[in-house]
C-alpha positions in Angstrom: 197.5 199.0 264.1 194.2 200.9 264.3 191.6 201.2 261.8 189.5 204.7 263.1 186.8 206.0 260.9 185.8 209.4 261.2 183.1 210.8 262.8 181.6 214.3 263.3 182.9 216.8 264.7 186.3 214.5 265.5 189.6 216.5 265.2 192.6 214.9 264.6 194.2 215.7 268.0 191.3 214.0 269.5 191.6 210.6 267.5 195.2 210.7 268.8 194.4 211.3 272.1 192.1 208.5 272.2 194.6 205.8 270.5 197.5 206.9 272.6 199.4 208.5 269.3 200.3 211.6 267.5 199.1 214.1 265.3 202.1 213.3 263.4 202.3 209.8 263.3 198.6 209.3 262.0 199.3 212.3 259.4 202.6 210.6 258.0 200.8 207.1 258.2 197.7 208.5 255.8 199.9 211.5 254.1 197.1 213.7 255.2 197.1 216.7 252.9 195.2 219.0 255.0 195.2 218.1 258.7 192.7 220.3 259.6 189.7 219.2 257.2 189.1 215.8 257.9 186.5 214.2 256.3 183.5 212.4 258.2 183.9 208.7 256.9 187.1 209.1 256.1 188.9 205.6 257.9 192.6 206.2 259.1 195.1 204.2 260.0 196.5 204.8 263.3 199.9 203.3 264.0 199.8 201.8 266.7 200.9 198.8 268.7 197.9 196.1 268.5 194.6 198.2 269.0 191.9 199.2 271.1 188.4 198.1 271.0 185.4 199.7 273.0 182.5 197.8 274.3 179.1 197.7 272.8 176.0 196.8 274.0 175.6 192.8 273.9 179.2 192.0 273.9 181.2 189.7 276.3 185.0 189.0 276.8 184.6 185.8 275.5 183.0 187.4 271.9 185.0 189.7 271.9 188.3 187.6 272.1 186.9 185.1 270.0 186.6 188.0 267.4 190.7 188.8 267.8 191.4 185.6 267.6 192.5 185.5 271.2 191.9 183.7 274.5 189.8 185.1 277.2 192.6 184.5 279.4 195.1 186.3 277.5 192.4 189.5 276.5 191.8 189.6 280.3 195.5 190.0 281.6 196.6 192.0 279.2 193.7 194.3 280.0 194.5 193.6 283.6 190.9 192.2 284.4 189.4 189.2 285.6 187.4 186.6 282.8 184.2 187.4 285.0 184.6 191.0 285.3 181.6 192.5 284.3 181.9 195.0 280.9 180.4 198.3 280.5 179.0 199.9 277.3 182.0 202.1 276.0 184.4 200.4 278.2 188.0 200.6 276.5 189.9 197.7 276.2 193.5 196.9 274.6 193.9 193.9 271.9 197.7 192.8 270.9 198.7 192.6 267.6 197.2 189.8 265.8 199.4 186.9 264.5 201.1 187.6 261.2 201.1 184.6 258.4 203.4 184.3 255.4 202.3 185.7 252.2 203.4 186.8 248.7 202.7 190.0 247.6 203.1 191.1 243.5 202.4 194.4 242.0 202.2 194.9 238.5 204.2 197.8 237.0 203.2 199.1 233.3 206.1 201.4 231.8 204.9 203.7 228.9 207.2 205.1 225.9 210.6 204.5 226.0 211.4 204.9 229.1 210.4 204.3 233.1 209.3 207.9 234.7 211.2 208.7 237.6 208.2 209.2 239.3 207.3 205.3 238.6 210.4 204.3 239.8 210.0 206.5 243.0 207.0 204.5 243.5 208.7 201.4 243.2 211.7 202.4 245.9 208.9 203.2 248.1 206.7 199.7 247.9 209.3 197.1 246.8 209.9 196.6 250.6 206.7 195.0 250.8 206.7 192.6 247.3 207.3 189.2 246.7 207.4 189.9 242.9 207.9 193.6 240.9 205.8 192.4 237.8 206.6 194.7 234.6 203.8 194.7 232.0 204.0 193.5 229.5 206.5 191.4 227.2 204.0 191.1 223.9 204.1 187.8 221.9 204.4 188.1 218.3 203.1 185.8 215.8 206.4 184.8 214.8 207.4 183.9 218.4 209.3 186.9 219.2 208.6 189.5 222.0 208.0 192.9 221.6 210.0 194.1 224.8 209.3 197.0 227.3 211.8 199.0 228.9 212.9 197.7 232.6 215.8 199.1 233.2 216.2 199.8 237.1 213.5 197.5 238.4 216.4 194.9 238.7 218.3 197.1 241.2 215.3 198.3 242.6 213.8 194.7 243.4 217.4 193.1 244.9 217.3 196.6 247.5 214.2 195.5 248.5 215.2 191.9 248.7 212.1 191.3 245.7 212.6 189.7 242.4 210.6 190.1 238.9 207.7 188.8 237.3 208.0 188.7 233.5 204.4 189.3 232.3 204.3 187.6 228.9 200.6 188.7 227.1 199.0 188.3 223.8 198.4 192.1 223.7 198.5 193.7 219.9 197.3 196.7 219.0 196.8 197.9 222.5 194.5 194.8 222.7 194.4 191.0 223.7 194.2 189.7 220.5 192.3 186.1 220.6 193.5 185.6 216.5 197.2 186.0 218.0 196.6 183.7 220.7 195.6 181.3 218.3 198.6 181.9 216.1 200.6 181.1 218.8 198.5 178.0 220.3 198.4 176.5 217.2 202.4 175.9 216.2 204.7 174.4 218.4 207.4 175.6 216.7 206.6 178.9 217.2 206.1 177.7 220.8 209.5 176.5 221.0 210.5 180.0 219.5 208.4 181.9 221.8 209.7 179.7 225.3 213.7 180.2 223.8 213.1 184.1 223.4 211.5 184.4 227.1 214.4 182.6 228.6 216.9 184.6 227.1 215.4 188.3 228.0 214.6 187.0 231.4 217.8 186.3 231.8 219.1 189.6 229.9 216.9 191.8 232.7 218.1 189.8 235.7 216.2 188.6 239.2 213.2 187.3 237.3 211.9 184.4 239.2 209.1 183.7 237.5 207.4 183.9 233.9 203.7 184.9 234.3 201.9 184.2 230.7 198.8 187.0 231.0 196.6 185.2 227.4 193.5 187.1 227.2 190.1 187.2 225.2 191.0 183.6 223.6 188.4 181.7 221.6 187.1 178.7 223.1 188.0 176.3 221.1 191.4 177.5 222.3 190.9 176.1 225.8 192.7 172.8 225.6 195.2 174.0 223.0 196.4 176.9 225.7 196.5 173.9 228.5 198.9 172.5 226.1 201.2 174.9 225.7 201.5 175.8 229.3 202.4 172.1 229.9 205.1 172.6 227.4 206.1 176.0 228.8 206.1 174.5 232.7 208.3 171.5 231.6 210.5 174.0 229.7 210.7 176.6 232.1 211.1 174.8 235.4 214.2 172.8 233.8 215.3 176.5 233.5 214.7 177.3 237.0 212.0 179.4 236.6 208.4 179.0 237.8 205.8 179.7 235.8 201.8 181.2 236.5 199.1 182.5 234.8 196.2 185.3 235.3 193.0 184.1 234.9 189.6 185.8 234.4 187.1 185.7 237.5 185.1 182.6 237.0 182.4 181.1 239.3 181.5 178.4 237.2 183.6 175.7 234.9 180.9 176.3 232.3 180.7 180.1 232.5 180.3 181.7 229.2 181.9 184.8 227.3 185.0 184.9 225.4 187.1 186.3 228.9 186.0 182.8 230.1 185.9 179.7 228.3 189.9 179.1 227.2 190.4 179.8 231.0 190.5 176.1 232.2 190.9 176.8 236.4 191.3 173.1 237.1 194.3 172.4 234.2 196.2 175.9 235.6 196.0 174.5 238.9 197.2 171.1 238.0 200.1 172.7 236.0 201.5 176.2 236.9 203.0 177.0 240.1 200.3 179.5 240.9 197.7 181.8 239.2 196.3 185.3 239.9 192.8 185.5 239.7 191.5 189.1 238.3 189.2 189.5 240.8 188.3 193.0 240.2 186.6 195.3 237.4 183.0 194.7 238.4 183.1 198.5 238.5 184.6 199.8 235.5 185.4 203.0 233.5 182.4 202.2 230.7 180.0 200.3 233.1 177.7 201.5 235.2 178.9 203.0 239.1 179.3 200.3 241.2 182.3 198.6 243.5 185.6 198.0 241.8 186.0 194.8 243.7 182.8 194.0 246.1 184.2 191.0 248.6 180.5 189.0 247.7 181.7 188.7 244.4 185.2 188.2 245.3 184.8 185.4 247.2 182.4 183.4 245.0 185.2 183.8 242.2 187.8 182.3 245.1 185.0 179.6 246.3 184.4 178.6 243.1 188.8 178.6 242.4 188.8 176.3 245.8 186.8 173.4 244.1 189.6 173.4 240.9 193.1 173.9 242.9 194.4 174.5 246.2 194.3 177.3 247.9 198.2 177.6 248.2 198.6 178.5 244.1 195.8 181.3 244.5 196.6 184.7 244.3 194.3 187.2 245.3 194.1 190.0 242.5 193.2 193.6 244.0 192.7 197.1 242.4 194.8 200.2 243.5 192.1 203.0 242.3 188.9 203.8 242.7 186.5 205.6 239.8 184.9 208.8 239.7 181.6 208.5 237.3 179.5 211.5 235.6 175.8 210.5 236.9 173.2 209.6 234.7 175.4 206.7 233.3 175.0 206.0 230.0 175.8 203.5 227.9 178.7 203.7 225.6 178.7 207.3 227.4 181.5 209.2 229.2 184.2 207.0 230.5 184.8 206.7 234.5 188.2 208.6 235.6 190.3 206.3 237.9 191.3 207.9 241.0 193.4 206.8 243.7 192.4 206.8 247.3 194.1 209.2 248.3 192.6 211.6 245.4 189.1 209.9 246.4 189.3 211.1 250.2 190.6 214.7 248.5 187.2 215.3 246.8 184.8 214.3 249.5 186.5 216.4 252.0 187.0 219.6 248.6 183.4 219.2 248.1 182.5 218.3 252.1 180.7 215.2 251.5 180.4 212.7 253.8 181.5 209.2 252.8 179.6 206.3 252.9 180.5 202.4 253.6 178.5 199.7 252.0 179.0 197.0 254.2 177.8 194.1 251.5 180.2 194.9 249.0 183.2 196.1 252.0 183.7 199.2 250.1 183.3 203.3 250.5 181.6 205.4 248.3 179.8 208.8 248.0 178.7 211.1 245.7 179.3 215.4 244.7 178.1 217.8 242.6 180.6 219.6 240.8 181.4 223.5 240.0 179.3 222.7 236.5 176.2 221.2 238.5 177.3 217.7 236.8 176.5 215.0 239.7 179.3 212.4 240.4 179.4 208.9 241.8 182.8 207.6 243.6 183.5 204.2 244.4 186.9 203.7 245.8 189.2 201.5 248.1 190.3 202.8 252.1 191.9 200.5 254.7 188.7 199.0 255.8 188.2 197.6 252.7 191.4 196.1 251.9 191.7 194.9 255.6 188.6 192.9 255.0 190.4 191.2 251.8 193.1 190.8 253.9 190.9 189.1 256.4 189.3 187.1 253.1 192.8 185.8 252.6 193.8 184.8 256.3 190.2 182.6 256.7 190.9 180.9 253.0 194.2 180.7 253.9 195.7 182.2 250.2 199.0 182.2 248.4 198.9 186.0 248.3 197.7 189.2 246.7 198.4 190.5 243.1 197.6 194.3 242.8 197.0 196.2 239.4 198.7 198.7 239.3 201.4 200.9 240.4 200.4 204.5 240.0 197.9 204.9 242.6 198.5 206.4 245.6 197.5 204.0 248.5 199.7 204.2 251.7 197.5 202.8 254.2 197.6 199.6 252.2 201.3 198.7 252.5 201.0 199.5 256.1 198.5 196.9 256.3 200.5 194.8 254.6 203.5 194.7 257.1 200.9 194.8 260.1 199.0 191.6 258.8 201.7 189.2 256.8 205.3 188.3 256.4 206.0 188.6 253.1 208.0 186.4 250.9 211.0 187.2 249.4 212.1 184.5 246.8 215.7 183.7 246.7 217.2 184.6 242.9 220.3 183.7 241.1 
């Protein structure tokens, strides 16, 4: 698999010509909408088998290989050269398909009204290939220990087709928001506990293939830190007798002692010690009613990990990743008009409708650009493309992760899953 980033004046016959492929194949790979109107900075996938790479200036065999993660024996013959043959600037040469490692892959899945669009589900047939875990967002806790449930029906069938099994997102969401008061209603009886644990059991095993029970608590108050610890102990002794695991999503810390109500209850070391895994919400540093910036910039990403690393190992830590990008009205202004998500796919659509030329910003691993629109209103987009998630891919091989959690389902991406399958074999969990 080829990542090939557009250039000017590049056609799409071209690129193909140069990677050995088809016009096709890279079109059905990326869904191109409109073949002929690439956009410069626009990254591709091209699927092939392993890649090319062309000399620059400075490099050696033995760089170069030790860049693949090859020998400079094995670059060499497949190449058909000799170690000490001497390279030439633009030089092409052929690298095999890197080594694949195991990994587990979740997506959330958020059903709205009463039912699951058909278009949602579509979605689902089309990824669940690629999951570990269909999570379906969310089962609400009530103060009385009940749930409030959400409609699943088909993600059972759809998970066993693709061999996948369900996460049961259990969250402290009222109103529309996570409610710290609720959390402490709940933290605060064990009865209602014991409730709470009974009624989870029983619609997990209503829906069917639920493997494990992921508890997604929220905006808790402080003082609610040890109490929360407490009940997951409960919950993990409860639940695993059951035959379930259990994990937790956590807010992005770098620090034990990092302040803000998203933070303090969220104890990294106790979750590590006591659930089977956790998802760390490593993304939202760009967000709809901040200012324009990276969705989820690797620097940042990897201090939350780092700091994760020194509190549990690294084989309970899910990587959490956005599926959108967001399109802001420039000036930004406080408390102002809200960014509009957009998928990549929509991203790449306006840059090439209003012929910009997008931009990489190698610090944060992430494309961007900006457009004026029909009105004269300036725009800022930050968004996700294949080089960017291939360098948290890459982030996850060197820390040597669990896995990736994405939120959520409903944005177009397709070079991702094809990155998936070109990078990992993912898990499937065995279920009842």
């Amino acid at each position: 698999m080829q990542i090939h980033v557009v250039q000017p004046g590049q056609s799409l016959w071209g690129i193909a010509q140069a990677y050995n492929s088809t016009t096709q194949n890279i079109i059905e790979a990326n869904q191109i909408e409109d073949p002929e109107r690439l956009v410069v900075g626009q990254a591709l996938v091209i699927p092939i088998y392993g890649s090319f790479y062309w000399v620059q200036q400075g490099d050696t065999l033995y760089a170069i290989s030790q860049r693949f993660g090859l020998s400079v024996e094995t670059l060499a013959q497949v190449n058909g050269i000799n170690v000490n043959t001497p390279l030439y600037v633009g030089m092409r040469l052929y690298v095999p398909p890197m080594q694949k490692r195991d990994a587990e892959v979740n997506i959330y899945i958020e059903p709205t009204g009463e039912s699951i669009s058909e278009e949602l589900l579509t979605e689902a047939r089309n990824v669940v290939p690629y999951l570990t875990y269909l999570a379906p967002f969310s089962f609400e806790a009530r103060r009385d220990g009940s749930l409030d449930p959400i409609p699943t029906e088909g993600l059972p069938d759809i998970a066993e087709a693709g061999n996948a099994s369900l996460m049961m997102v259990v969250s402290n969401l009222e109103n529309g928001q996570f409610s710290g008061e609720l959390g402490r209603a709940i933290l605060q009886s064990t009865a209602v506990q014991e409730v709470l644990l009974e009624n989870i059991v029983d619609e997990a095993r209503r829906i069917g293939r639920v493997t494990d029970i992921h508890f997604d608590f929220e905006f808790l108050p402080a003082d609610q830190r040890e109490a929360y610890n407490n009940f997951l102990r409960r919950a993990a002794d409860y639940l695993h007798g059951e035959g379930f695991l259990i994990s937790t999503a956590l807010a992005p810390k770098t620090s034990a002692e990092q302040a803000g109500q998203w933070y303090e209850a969220h104890d990294y070391r106790a979750h590590g010690e006591i659930v089977d895994f956790v998802v760390l919400m490593t993304y939202e540093w760009g967000y709809s009613g901040g200012p324009p910036m990276a969705v989820s910039p690797i620097n940042e990403v990897e201090r939350v990990i780092n700091y994760a690393l020194t509190e549990m190992p690294a084989n309970k830590i899910m990587m959490g990743q956005n599926l959108y990008g967001y399109d802001w009205t420039l000036p930004f202004v406080e408390g102002g008009e809200y960014a509009r998500a957009v998928s990549p796919q929509r991203a790449v659509e306006l840059a090439r409708d209003y012929n910009v030329t997008i931009q990489f910003d190698y610090t944060a691993q992430a494309p961007h650009f900006n457009y004026v629109d029909e009105e004269g209103n300036a725009h800022k987009v930050w968004f996700e493309d294949a080089r960017s998630i291939q360098a948290k891919f890459n982030l996850m091989k060197r820390l040597n992760l669990r896995g990736i959690s994405y939120w959520k389902l409903d944005f177009a991406f397709p070079q991702n899953w094809l990155l998936i399958e070109e990078n990992f074999n993912v898990v499937k969990r065995q279920t009842e």
